[in-house]
C-alpha positions as CSV (number, residue, x, y, z in Angstrom):
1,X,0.0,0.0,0.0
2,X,2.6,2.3,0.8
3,X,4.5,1.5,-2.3
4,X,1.4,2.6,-4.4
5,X,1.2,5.3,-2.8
6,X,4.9,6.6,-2.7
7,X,4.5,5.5,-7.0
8,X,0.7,8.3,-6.9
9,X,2.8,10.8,-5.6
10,X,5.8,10.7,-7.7
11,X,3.4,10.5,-10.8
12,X,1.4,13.2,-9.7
13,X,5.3,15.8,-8.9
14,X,5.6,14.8,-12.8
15,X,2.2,15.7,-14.0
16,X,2.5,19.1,-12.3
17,X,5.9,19.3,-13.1
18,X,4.8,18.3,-16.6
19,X,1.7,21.0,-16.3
20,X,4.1,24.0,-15.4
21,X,6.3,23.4,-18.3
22,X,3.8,23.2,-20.7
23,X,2.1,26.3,-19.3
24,X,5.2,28.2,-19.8
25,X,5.7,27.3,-23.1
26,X,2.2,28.3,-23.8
27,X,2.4,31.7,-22.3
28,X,5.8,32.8,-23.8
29,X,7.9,31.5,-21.3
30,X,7.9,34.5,-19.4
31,X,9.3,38.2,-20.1
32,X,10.8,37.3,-22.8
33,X,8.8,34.2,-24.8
34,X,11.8,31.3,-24.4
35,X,11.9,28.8,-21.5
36,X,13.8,29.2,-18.4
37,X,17.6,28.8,-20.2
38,X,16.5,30.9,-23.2
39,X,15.3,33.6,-21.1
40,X,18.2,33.5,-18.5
41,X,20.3,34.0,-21.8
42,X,18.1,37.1,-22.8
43,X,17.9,38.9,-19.6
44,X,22.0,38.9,-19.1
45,X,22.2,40.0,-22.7
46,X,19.4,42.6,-21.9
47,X,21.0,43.9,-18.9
48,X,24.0,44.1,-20.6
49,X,23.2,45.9,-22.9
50,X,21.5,48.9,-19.9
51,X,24.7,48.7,-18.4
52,X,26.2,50.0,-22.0
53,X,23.7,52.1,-22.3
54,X,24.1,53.9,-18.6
55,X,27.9,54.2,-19.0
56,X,27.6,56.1,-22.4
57,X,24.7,58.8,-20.1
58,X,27.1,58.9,-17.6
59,X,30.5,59.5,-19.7
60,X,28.2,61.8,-21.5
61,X,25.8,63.5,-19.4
62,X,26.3,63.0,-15.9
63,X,29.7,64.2,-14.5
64,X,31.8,62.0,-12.8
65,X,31.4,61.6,-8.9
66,X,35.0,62.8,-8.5
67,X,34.0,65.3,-10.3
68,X,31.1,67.3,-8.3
69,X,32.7,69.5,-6.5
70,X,34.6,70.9,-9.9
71,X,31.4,71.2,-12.0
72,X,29.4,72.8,-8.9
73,X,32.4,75.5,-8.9
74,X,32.1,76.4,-12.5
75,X,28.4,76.5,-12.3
76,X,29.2,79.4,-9.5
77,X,31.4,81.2,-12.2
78,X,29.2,81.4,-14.7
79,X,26.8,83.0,-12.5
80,X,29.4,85.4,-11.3
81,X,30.5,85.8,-14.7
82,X,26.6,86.6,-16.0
83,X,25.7,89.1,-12.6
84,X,28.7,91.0,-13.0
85,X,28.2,91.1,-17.2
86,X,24.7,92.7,-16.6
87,X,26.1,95.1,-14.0
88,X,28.6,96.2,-16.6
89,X,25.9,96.5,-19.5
90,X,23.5,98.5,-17.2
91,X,26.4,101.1,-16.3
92,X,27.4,101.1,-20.0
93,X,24.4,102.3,-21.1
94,X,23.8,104.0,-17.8
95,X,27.1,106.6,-19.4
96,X,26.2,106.4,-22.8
97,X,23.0,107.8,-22.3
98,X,24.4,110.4,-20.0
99,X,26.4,111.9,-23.5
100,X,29.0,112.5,-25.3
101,X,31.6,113.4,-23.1
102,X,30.2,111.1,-19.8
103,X,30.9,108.3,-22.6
104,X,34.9,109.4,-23.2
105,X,35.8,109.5,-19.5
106,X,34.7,105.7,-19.1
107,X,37.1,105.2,-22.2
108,X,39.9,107.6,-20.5
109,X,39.0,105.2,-17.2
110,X,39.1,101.9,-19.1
111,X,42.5,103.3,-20.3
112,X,44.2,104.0,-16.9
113,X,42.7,100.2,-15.9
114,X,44.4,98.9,-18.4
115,X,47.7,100.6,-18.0
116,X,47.1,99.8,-14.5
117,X,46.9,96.4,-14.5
118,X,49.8,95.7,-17.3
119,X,52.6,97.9,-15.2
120,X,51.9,95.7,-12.4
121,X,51.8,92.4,-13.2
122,X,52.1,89.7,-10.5
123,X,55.0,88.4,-12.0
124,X,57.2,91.6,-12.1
125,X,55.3,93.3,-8.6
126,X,58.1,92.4,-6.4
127,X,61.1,93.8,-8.6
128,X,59.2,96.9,-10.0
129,X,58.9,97.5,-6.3
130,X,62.8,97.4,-6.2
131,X,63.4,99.7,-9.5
132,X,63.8,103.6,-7.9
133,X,60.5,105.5,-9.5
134,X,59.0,102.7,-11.2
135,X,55.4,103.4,-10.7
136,X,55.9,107.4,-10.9
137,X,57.8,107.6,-14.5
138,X,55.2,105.2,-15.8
139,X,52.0,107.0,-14.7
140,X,53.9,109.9,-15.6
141,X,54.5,109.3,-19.2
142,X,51.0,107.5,-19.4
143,X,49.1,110.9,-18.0
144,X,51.7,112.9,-21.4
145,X,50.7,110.5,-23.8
146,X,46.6,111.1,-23.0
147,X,47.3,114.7,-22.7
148,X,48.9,114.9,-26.1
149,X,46.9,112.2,-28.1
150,X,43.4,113.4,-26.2
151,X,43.9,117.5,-26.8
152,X,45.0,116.6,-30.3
153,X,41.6,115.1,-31.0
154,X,39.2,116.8,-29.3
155,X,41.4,120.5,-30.6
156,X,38.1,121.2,-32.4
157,X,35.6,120.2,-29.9
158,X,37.2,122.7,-27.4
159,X,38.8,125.9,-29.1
160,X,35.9,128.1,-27.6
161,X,38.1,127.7,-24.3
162,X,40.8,130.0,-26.0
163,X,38.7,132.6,-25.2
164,X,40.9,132.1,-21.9
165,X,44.4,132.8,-21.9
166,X,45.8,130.0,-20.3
167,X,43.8,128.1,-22.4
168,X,44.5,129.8,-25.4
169,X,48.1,129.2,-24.7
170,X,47.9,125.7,-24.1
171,X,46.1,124.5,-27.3
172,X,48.5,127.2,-29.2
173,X,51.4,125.9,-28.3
174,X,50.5,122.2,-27.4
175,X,52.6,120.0,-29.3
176,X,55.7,122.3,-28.1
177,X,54.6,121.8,-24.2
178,X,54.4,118.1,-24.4
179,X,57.7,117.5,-26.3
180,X,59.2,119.9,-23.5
181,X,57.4,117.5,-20.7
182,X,58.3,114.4,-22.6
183,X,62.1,115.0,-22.1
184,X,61.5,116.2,-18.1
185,X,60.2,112.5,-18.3
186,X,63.3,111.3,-20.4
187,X,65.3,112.7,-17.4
188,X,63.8,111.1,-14.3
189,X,63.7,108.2,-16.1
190,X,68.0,108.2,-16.3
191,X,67.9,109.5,-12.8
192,X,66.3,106.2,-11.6
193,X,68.7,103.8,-13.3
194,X,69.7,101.1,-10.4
195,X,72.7,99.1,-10.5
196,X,71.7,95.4,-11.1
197,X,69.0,96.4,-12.6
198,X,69.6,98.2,-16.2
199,X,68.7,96.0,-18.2
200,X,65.4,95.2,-16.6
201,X,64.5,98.9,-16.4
202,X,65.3,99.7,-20.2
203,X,62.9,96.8,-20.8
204,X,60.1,98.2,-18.9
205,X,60.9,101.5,-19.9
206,X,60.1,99.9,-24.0
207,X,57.7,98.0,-22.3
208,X,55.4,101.6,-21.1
209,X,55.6,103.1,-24.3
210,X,53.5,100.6,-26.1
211,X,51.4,99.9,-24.0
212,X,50.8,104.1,-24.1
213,X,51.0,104.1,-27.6
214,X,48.8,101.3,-28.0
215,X,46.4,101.9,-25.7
216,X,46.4,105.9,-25.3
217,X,46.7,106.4,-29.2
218,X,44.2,103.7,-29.9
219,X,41.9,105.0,-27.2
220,X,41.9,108.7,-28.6
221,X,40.7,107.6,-31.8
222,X,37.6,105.6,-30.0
223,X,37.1,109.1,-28.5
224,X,37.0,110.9,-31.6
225,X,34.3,108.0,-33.0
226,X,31.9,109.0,-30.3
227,X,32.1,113.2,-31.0
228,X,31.3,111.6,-34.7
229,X,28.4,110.2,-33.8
230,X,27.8,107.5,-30.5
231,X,26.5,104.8,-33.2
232,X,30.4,104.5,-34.1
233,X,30.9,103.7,-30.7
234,X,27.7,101.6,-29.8
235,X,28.2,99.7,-32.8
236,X,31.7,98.4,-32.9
237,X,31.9,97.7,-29.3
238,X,28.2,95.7,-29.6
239,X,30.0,93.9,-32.9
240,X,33.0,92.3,-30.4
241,X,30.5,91.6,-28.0
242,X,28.6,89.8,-30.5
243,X,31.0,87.7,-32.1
244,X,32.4,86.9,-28.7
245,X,29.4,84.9,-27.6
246,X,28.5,83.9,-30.8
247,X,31.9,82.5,-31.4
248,X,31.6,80.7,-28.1
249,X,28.3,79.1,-28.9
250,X,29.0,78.0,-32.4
251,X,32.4,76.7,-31.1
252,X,30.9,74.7,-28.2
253,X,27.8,73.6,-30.5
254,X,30.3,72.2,-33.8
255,X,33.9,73.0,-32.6
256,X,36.4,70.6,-33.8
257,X,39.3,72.0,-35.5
258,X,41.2,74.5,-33.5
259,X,41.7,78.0,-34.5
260,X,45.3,78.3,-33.0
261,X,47.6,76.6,-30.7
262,X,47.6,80.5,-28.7
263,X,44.3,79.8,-27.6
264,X,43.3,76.2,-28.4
265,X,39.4,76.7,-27.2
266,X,38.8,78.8,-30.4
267,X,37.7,76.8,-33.4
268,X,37.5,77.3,-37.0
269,X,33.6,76.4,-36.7
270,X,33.5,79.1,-34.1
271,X,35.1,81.3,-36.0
272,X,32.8,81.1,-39.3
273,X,29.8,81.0,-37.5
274,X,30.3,84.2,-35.8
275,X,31.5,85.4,-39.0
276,X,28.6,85.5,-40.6
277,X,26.2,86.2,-36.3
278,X,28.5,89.5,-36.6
279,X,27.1,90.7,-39.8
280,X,23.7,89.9,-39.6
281,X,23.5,91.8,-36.2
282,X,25.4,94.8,-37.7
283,X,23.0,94.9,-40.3
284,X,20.1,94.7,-38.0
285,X,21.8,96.9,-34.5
286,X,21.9,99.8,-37.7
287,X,18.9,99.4,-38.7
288,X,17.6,100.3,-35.5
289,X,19.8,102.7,-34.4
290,X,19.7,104.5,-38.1
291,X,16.0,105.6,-36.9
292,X,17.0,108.0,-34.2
293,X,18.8,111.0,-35.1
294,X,20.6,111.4,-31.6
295,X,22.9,107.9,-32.6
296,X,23.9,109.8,-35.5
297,X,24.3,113.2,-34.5
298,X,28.4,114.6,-34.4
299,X,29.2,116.7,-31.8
300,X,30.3,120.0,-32.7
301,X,31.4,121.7,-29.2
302,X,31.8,119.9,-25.9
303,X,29.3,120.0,-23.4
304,X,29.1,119.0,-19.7
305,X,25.6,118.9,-19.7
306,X,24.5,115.4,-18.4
307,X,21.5,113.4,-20.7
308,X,22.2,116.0,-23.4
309,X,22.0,112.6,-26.2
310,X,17.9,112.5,-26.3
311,X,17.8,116.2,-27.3
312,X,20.5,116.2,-30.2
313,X,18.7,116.9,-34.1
314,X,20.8,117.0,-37.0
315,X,20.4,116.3,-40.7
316,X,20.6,112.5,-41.4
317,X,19.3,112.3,-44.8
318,X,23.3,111.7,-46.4
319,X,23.0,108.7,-44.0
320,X,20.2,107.5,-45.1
321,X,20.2,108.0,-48.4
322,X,20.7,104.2,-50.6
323,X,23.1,102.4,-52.5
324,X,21.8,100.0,-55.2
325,X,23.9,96.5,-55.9
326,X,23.1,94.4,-58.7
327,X,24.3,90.6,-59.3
328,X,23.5,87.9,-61.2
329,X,22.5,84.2,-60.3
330,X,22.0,81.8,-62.3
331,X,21.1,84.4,-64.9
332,X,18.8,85.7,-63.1
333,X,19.4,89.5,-62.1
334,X,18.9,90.8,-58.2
335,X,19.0,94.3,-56.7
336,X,20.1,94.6,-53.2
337,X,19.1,98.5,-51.7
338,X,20.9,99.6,-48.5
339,X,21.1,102.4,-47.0
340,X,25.1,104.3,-46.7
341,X,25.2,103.4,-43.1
342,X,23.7,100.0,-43.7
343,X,26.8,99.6,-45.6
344,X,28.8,101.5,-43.5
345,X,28.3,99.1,-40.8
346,X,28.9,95.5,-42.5
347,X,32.3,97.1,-43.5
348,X,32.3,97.8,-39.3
349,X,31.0,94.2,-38.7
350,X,33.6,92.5,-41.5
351,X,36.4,93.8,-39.9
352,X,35.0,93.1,-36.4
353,X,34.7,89.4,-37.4
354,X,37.7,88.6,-39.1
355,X,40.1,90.7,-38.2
356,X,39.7,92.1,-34.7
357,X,39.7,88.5,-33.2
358,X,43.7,88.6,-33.7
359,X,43.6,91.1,-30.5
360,X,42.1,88.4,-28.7
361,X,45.2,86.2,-29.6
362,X,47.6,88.5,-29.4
363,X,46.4,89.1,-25.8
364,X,46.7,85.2,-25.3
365,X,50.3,85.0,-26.6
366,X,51.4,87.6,-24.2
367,X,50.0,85.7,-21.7
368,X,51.3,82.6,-22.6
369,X,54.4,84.2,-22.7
370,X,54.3,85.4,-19.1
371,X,52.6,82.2,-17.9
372,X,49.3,83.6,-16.5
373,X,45.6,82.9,-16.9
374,X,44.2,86.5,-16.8
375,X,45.8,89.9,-16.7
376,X,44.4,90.9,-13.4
377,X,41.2,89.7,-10.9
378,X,39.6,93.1,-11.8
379,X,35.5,92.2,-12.8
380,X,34.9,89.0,-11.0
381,X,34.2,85.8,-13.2
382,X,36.0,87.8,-16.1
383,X,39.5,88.9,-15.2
384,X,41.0,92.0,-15.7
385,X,40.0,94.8,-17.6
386,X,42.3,94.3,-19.9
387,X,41.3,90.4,-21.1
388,X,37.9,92.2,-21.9
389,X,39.1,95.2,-24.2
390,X,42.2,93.4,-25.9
391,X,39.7,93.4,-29.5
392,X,37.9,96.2,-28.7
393,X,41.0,98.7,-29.2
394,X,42.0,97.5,-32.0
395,X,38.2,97.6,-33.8
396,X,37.9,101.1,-32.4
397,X,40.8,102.1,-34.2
398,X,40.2,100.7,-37.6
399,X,36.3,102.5,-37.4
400,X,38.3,105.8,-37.2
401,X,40.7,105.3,-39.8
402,X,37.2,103.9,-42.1
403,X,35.3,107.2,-40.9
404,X,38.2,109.5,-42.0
405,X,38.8,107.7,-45.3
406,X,35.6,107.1,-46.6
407,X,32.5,109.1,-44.5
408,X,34.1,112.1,-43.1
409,X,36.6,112.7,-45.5
């Protein structure tokens, strides 16, 4: 009996045994639709395949855990970086707005940053601080060199002050005064010579007057652009802006072919795309501008008087008058119309897009050369004065020599 009954309970195990199997055939097998070794097989290859997947997000998309603190700290600097660029946009326009002359102080300022920060560069502090009238022979020939190069430019802006004698005498005989100061200059400057240190002080002595002429000469010239109207100040200094970020985004969006080994975060993709940004805002930024008379207005005697921009008329018909182009495609003829400043400003923005970026680089190579990241700690998030205004110099300059050549001549 118990035999029998030990034999009933085996056959019934391998009925229900028998029962599951074919039940899990007939439903699929599971997940998956194989039996139990198939679908073993299919969820390793399936979870392998979530673990490629995950470590191609991560690589990608998720910084590394070693990583956090790193990526948290740049996410702080671009903040800086973004508060402290709307804080310098608000008093830009803040100045502008306040006129003409409000407008070429905050380029006389920028100046004496600039001069400020290059004389004293971390590197050199400690022995400039050794070298007997260092800092007095360079802020000495620096306050000439604006004296000369800024009275020289604005000569017309100011000659109702020779109504006053000692005005009258120093406009008259300007040129002869500053020669006369110049070698006073030349003098202290062979009084300070140091023993040990000749060499070194002839450098920086080379070293000042370029970055006077540079700076101070270029500087005067941005000056004169703004008595000539304050679009040829708002516009080339909007155009660097412009192709700065633009070349930034285009760069990080399809960069892959550096622009140079001096600064190997520009690319060539960067560089065309805000090529062709630049021109198209040009074109645009004038096109806005062009309909208010007090962007275009020149200033024909210096005032102090503050918010004296909104009230300035003038005749702005020569600006506005058209040029027509003609080309042909295909065969097929096209007229272009713009108006003289429309064109005026794409000539601005060409130059502002392909040329004025070698400031940028030039900037870089001196710094590379003097192994440092920034020129100074100046604006928070952005450096020094100096890494901000090392295109905008050089694209002031070149709209002065294009306004004297071909509008104002």
């Amino acid at each position: 009996i118990k035999e029998k009954e030990k034999e009933k309970e085996k056959t019934m195990e391998e009925k229900e045994k028998n029962r599951t199997e074919n039940k899990d055939v007939s439903d699929g097998g599971g997940a998956s639709g194989f039996p139990d070794e198939a679908e073993k097989k299919f969820q390793e290859k399936k979870k392998g395949k979530m673990a490629k997947f995950h470590s191609v997000v991560e690589k990608g998309l998720i910084p590394p855990k070693g990583n956090q603190t790193e990526n948290k700290g740049k996410w702080n600097d671009l903040k800086v970086r973004v508060k402290w660029s709307c804080l310098m946009a608000s008093l830009y326009f803040l100045i502008l707005f306040s006129g003409h002359f409000y407008s070429a102080v905050m380029v006389a300022l920028i100046v004496v940053s600039i001069f400020y920060e290059l004389i004293d560069i971390p590197r050199f502090k400690e022995r400039n601080s050794e070298v007997k009238n260092y800092y007095f022979i360079s802020w000495y020939i620096l306050s000439l060199g604006m004296y000369f190069f800024y009275i020289k430019t604005l000569k017309d802006k100011i000659s109702f002050l020779t109504q006053y004698p000692i005005f009258y005498y120093l406009l008259k005989y300007h040129k002869f005064i500053c020669f006369m100061l110049y070698c006073f200059g030349f003098m202290l400057f062979l009084n300070s010579l140091t023993k040990g240190y000749y060499r070194y002080q002839f450098r920086q002595f080379a070293y000042i007057h370029i970055i006077f002429m540079i700076f101070g000469y270029f500087s005067s010239m941005i000056i004169s652009n703004i008595f000539n109207g304050i679009i040829w100040f708002l516009l080339p200094v909007s155009c660097v802006v412009i192709n700065d970020i633009s070349a930034y985004f285009w760069g990080r969006r399809f960069g892959k072919h550096s622009l140079s080994s001096l600064s190997p975060k520009k690319t060539w993709e960067g560089f065309i795309g805000a090529f062709f940004s630049t021109l198209l805002w040009c074109y645009l930024y004038t096109k806005l501008l062009s309909r208010y008379e007090m962007f275009l207005c020149p200033v024909e005697k210096l005032t102090l008087m503050p918010f004296s921009l909104t009230s300035m008329h003038c005749d702005t018909s020569e600006f506005l008058s058209t040029y027509e182009f003609s080309f042909s495609v295909f065969g097929k003829i096209f007229t272009l119309s713009l108006s003289k400043i429309e064109f005026h400003s794409l000539c601005v923005g060409l130059f502002a897009s392909s040329i004025a970026p070698l400031g940028g680089l030039f900037a870089s190579g001196f710094k590379r050369s003097i192994k440092i990241k920034d020129f100074a700690d100046t604006i928070p998030g952005h450096g020094g004065v100096t890494d901000r205004m090392d295109c905008q110099m050089l694209n002031g300059a070149f709209v002065y020599i294009y306004l004297n050549q071909f509008v104002f001549y």
